[in-house]
Structure formats: C-alpha cells, structure tokens
C-alpha positions in Angstrom: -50.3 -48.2 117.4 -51.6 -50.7 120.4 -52.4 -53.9 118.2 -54.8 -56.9 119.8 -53.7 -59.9 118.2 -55.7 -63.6 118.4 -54.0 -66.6 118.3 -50.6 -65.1 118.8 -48.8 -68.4 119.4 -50.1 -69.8 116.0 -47.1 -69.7 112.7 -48.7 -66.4 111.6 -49.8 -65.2 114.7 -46.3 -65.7 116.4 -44.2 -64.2 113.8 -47.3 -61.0 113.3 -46.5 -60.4 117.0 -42.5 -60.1 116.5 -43.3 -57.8 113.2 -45.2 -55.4 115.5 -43.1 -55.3 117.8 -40.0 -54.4 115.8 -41.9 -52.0 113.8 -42.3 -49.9 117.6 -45.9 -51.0 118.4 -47.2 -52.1 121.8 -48.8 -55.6 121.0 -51.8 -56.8 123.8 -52.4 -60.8 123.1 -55.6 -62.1 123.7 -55.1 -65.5 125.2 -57.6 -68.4 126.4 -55.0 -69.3 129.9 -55.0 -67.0 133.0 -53.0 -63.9 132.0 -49.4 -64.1 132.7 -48.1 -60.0 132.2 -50.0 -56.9 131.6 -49.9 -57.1 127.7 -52.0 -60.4 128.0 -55.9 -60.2 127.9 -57.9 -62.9 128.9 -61.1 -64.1 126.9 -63.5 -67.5 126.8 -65.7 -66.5 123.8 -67.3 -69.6 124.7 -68.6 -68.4 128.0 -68.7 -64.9 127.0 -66.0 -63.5 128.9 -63.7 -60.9 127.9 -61.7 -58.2 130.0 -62.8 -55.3 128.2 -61.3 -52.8 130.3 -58.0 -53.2 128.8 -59.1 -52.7 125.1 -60.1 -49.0 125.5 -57.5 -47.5 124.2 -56.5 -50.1 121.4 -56.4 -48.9 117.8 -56.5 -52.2 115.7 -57.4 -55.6 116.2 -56.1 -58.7 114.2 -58.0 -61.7 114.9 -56.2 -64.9 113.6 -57.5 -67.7 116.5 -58.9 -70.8 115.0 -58.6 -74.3 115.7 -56.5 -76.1 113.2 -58.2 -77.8 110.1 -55.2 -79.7 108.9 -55.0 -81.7 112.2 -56.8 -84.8 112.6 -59.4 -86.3 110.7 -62.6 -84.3 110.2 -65.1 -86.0 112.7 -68.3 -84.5 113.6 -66.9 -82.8 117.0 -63.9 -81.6 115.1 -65.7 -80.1 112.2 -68.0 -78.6 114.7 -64.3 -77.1 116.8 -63.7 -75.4 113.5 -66.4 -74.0 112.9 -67.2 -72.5 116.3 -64.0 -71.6 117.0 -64.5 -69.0 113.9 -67.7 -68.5 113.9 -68.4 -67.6 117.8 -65.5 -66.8 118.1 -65.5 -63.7 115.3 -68.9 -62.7 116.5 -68.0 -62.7 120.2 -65.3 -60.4 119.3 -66.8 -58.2 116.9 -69.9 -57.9 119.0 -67.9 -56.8 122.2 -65.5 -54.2 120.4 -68.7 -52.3 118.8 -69.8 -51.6 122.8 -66.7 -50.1 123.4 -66.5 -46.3 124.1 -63.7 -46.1 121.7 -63.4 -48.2 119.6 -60.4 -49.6 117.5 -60.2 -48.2 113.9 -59.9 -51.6 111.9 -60.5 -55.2 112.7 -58.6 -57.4 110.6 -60.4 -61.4 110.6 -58.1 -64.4 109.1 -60.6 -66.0 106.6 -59.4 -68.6 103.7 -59.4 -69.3 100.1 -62.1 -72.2 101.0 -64.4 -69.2 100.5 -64.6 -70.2 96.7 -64.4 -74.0 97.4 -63.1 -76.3 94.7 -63.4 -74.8 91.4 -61.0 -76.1 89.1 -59.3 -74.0 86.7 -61.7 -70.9 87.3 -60.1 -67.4 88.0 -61.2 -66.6 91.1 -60.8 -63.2 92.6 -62.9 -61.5 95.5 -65.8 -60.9 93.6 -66.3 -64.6 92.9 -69.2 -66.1 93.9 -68.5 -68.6 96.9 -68.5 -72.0 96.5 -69.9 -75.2 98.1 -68.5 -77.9 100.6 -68.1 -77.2 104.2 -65.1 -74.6 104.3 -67.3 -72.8 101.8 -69.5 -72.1 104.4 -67.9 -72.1 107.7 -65.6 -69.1 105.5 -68.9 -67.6 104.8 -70.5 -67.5 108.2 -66.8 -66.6 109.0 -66.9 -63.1 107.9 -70.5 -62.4 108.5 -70.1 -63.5 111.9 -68.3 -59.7 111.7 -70.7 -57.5 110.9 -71.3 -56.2 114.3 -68.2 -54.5 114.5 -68.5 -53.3 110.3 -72.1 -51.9 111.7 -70.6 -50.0 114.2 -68.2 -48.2 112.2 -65.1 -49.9 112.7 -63.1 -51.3 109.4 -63.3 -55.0 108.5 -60.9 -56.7 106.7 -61.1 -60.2 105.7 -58.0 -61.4 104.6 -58.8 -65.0 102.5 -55.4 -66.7 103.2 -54.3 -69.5 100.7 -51.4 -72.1 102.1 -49.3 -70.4 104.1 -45.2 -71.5 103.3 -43.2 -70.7 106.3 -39.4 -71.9 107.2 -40.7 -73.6 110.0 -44.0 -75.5 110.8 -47.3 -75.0 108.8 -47.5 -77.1 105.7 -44.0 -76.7 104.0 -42.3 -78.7 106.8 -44.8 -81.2 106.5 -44.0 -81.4 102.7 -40.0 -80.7 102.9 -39.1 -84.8 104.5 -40.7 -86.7 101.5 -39.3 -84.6 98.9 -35.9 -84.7 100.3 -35.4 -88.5 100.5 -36.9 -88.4 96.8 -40.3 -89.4 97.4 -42.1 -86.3 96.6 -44.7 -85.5 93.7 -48.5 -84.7 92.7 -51.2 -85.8 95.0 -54.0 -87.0 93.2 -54.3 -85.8 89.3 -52.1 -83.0 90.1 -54.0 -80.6 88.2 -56.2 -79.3 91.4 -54.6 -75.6 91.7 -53.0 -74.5 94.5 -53.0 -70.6 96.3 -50.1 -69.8 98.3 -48.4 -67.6 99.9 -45.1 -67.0 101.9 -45.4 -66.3 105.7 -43.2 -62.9 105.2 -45.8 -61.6 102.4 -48.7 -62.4 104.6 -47.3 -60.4 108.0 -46.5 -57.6 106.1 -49.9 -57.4 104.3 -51.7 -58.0 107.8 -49.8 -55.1 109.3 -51.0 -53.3 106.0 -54.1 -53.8 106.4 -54.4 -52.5 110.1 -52.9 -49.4 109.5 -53.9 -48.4 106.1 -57.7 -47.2 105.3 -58.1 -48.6 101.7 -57.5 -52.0 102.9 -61.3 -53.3 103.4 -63.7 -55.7 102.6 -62.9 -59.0 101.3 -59.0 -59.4 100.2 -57.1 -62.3 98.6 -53.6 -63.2 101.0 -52.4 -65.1 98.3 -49.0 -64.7 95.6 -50.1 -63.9 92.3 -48.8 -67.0 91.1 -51.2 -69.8 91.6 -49.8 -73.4 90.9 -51.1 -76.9 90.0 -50.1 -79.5 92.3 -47.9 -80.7 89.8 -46.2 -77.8 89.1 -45.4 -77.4 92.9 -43.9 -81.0 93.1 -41.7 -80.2 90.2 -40.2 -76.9 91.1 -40.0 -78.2 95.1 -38.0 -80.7 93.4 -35.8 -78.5 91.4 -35.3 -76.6 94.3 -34.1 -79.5 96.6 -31.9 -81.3 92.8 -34.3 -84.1 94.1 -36.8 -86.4 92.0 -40.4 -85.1 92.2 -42.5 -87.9 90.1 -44.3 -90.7 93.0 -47.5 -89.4 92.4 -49.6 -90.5 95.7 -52.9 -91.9 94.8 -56.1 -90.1 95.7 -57.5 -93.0 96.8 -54.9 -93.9 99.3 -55.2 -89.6 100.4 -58.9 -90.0 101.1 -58.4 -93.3 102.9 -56.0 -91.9 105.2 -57.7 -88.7 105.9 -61.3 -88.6 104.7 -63.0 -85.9 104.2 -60.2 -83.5 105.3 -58.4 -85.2 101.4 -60.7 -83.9 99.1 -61.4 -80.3 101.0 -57.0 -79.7 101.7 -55.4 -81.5 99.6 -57.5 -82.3 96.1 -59.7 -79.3 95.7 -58.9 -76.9 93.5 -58.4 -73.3 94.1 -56.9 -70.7 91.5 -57.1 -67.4 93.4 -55.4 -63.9 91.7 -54.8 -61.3 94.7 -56.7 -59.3 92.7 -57.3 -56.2 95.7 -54.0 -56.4 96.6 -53.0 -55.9 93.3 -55.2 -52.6 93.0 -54.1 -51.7 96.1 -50.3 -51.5 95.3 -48.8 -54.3 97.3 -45.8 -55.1 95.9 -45.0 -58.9 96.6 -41.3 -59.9 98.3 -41.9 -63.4 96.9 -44.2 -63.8 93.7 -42.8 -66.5 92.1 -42.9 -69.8 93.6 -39.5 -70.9 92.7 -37.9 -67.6 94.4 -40.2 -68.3 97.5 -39.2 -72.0 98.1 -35.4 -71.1 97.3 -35.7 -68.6 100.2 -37.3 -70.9 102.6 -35.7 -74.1 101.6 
C-alpha cells in the first residue's frame, strides 16, 4: 500500500511510520516545513494549502497531527491550538481527499477516550453517549469534522486512543522518575479510572485499521483492562520492587496545572475496546502488569 501519515514525528506517528515501512509499504508524510525528499508532502491546513498532486495514487490515509494537550497549561490560546489543530485540521483533510479523482480507500483520524468525558465507574464502550467538558467536545467536532471524506465514499475510522505507554516519551517516561526514587502513588482519590494502551498494540491496530474493511466507525484503542489510578501506582510499583503509597493531593494537581488536572489527570474514564474485541484483535499486552514489565 502507499500510506499518508500526519504527524509522523509524533511517539505514535514516528514508530507507525517505521511499522509501515518494515511491513513493505511506501510511507508519504505530510509535514507543515518545506519538503525535504520526494516522500514528503507539504500542507498549511491553516491557509488551505495542500500539494494534492502527490496524493493521487495513495490508498490510505492516517491522520494523527494534533498539537499536544498534556503540554502547558490550558490557556485560552492553547485550548483554542487544540482544538483547531483537530478540528480544521481533520476537515481540511477530509475535505481535500473527497475532490480527489481517486481517492484513498480508508482514512483513519486519531480521536481520544475524552469522547465520554469523566464518568466514573461507568462502562463505556463506543456506543456510549459522549460526555461533557471540553475534550468531550473538541473529540466530538473531532470526528465530525470527517464527514466529508465518509460522504464521499471513502472509510473513516476513528480510533478513540486512551493513554498511550510507550518505552520512550509520552506519559510513561513522565511517570517512570518519581516512582523509581520511591515517590510514586495515586493522584487525587485514586479511584478516577484510567484507559491505556501500549504503543505496540496501538501501531498494529492503526495499520489494521487501514487495510482491513470491517474496521469503521467509531473504535476504542484502548487494552481491555482498564485501571484505577491506584491500581496503576501499585502494580508500577511492583514492577519497579519500589514503594507506590505518596498519594499527591488534588489540590496541589489543579494548582499546578489547572484546568489541564481535572480533564488528564482526575477524570475518570473506564473504556472496554469493545469493537476491537468483536472484530478479533487479539491484544500483545492486555494486562497491565505484563505491559509495564515489557516497557519498564
């Protein structure tokens, strides 16, 4: 296949990029800075530009670019940065891909568990209702903001990605340094549920989902084992033969970061892959023990 890939030198986007290349397909990567080789595409979604020209003959699309929500505090310009970079972004894309003669077979959009907002210990699976709180809608506006390219005929996926635990970078090796000096635990009460999912579970389900037809629609990227926060802090710590039991205050969270404390960090989100389930993934790392042992 010829794969487009957005924000291919983001932690998922980088290591999508090296999947699809080992698996034998030719990878194009859309990027925001003046092309440097011929499998680099130029676009401003901004300004409207795009080279079209060199995404004739392209058969899928994954579009992960975003601009990071766990980076900075949530002012007014930065909230607005996240959600235009999705939102205009998304339809920008989709919009120019439905004029193209030929167009790509599936277009698979990043979206995330902040779909169903915080929920407490609610089941949630892709039939759930969304919830409130401003994730809840930029995800929504998120995946409508694709219906150009669904209207046209091409497949949408959104994949609703829950905390992505990589080796390196994202929010494990923010997590790792206090837990191994001993100063890990629960944020807040500890109860808020968390959804997550290893970095090698979510490339291979994103390459899953551009090839194969009966990935569409709405999809939880997320290991069937949802955790509280609690539970995370104690098998992180049984992992690293470390204490796990400072619990930091949710006061002192939401002074530090704000808003960006209570949407991140203290919401609660218990999300089954439901879909994925139905569908016949098979998971390399359901368990969260197993997954922090491989990654740790």
């Amino acid at each position: 296949m010829k794969v487009l890939v957005s924000g291919s030198t983001g932690l998922v986007g980088s290591a999508l990029v090296q999947d699809l290349a080992r698996a034998g397909h030719r990878v194009l990567r859309l990027v925001r800075t003046p092309p440097q080789s011929v499998d680099e595409v130029h676009w401003d979604a901004t300004a409207g530009r795009l080279d079209v020209a060199k995404l004739s003959d392209v058969d899928a699309v994954v579009h992960l670019a975003g601009e990071s929500i766990a980076e900075g505090r949530w002012s007014p310009a930065k909230k607005a940065r996240i959600r235009d970079s999705r939102v205009v972004g998304t339809s920008f894309l989709a919009e120019s891909l439905a004029k193209l003669p030929q167009r790509p077979k599936s277009l698979v959009c990043a979206s995330a568990v902040g779909y169903y907002g915080d929920r407490g210990s609610e089941v949630l699976r892709e039939d759930s209702a969304p919830g409130t709180g401003f994730l809840a809608d930029v995800c929504r506006a998120w995946e409508a903001a694709a219906d150009p390219a669904r209207a046209a005929g091409i497949r949408v996926v959104h994949l609703r990605i829950g905390v992505v635990l990589a080796r390196k970078g994202g929010a494990l090796a923010k997590m790792l340094p206090p837990f191994r000096w001993g100063l890990g635990g629960p944020l807040g009460p500890g109860t808020q549920y968390m959804s997550w999912i290893t970095l090698d579970d979510l490339v291979a389900i994103l390459r899953r989902a551009s090839e194969d037809a009966t990935y569409t629609g709405p999809i939880n990227a997320v290991a069937p084992e949802a955790v509280t926060n609690a539970q995370f802090a104690r098998v992180m710590g049984k992992v690293l033969r470390r204490p796990a039991f400072l619990p930091a205050p949710a006061a002192a969270i939401r002074l530090l970061l704000g808003e960006m404390a209570d949407a991140l960090l203290l919401a609660s989100a218990r999300v089954e892959p439901a879909r994925l389930i139905t569908l016949g993934y098979r998971f390399a790392f359901p368990s969260l023990e197993g997954a922090l042992r491989h990654l740790v």
